[in-house]
matplotlib code that plots the C-alpha trace (Angstrom):
import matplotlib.pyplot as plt

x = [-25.3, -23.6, -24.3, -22.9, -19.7, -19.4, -20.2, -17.7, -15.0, -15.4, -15.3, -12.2, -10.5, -12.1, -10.5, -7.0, -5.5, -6.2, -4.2, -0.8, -2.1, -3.3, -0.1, 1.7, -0.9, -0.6, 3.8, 2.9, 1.2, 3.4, 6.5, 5.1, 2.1, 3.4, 4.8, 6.3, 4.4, 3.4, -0.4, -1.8, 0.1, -1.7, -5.0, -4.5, -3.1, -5.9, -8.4, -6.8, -6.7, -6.6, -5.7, -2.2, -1.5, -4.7, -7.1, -9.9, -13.3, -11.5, -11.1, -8.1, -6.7, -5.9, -2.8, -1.7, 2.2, 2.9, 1.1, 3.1, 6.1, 5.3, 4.2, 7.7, 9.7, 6.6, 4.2, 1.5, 2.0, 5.1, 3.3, 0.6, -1.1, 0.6, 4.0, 3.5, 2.1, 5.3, 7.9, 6.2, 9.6, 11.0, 7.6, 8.0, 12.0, 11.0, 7.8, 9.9, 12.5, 10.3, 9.0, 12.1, 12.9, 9.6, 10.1, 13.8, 11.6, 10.6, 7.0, 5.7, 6.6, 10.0, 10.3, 11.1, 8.7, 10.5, 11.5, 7.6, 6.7, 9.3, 8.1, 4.6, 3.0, 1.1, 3.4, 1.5, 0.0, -2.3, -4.6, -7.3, -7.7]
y = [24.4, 25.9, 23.2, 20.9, 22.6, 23.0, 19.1, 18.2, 20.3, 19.0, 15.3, 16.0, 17.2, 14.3, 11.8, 13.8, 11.9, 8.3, 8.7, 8.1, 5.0, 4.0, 4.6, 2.6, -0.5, -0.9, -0.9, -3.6, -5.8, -4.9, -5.8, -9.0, -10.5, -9.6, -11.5, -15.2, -14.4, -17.8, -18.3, -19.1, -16.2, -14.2, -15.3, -15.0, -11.2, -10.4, -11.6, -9.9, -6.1, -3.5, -5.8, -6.6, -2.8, -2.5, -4.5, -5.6, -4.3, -1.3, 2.4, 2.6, 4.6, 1.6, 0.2, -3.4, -4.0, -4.2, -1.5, 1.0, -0.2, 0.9, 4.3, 4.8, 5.2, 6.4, 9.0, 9.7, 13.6, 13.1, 11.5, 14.3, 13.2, 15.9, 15.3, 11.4, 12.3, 14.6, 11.9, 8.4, 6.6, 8.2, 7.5, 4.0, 4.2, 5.9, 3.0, 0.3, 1.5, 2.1, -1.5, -3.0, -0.9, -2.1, -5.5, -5.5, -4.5, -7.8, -8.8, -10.0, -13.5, -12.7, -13.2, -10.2, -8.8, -9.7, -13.4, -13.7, -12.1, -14.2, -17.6, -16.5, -15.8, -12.3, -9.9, -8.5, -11.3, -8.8, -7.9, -9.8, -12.4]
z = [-11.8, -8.9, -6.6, -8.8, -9.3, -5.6, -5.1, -7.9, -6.0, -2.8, -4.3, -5.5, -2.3, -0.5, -3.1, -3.9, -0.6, -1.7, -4.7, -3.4, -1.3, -4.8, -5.7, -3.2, -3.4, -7.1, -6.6, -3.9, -6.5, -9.4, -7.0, -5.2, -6.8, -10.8, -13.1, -11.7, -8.8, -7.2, -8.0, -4.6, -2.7, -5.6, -4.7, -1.6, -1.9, -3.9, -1.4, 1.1, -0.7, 1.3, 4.7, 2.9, 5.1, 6.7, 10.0, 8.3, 9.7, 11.0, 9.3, 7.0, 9.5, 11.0, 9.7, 10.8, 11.5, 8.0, 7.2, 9.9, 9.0, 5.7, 6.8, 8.4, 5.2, 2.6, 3.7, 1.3, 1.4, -0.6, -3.3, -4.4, -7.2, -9.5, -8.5, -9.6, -12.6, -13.4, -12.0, -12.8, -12.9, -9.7, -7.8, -8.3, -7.5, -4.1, -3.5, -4.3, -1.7, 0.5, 0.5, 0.3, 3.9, 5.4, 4.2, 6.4, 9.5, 11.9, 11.9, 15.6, 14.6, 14.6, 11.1, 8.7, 6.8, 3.4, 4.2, 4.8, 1.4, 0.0, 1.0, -0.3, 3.2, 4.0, 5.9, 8.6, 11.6, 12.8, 9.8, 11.3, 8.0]

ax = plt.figure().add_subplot(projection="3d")
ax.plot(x, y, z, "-o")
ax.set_aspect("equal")
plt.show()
């Protein structure tokens, strides 16, 4: 029984960390891929999951240029998985914003992140899709 309770403990500070990427992915869809949402840029966004921040086939450490811009205005230590639960509505203020400030940030096509979202193409050119 002691085992276990170790086990569980440690599985709990291994997963902790994930939650405000969790966090941040699920304001992504709800902001770009929800409701009147074009269908194929939905598909495609699905299909693409993680890779929408992340290089696919690499650690999730690796962020594509999307993805770092992102990092720059929303670090995942400010979103603890306590202080979302307590502040739900400004958690999503502060994602939203963040987004909205990664989307103003150009994309190595010279085209900003948000015009690309906004004619229903995936931000980053570098997630290796």
């Amino acid at each position: 029984m002691r085992r276990f309770g170790l086990s569980l403990a440690c599985s709990l500070l291994l997963v902790s960390p994930a939650f405000a990427t969790n966090e941040f992915s699920k304001e992504w869809k709800d902001h770009y891929t929800g409701e009147g949402a074009n269908e194929e840029f939905v598909k495609e966004a699905r299909k693409a999951g993680c890779n929408v921040c992340h290089v696919k086939g690499e650690k999730k450490t690796a962020r594509n240029e999307y993805g770092t811009a992102i990092k720059e205005f929303l670090k995942k230590e400010d979103f603890t998985k306590d202080w979302v639960v307590a502040n739900p509505d400004k958690a999503k203020e502060l994602i939203v914003a963040g987004l909205k400030k990664a989307g103003e940030k150009k994309s190595k096509d010279g085209k900003t992140f948000a015009e690309k979202l906004k004619a229903n193409m995936l931000p980053a050119t570098d997630a290796k899709l």
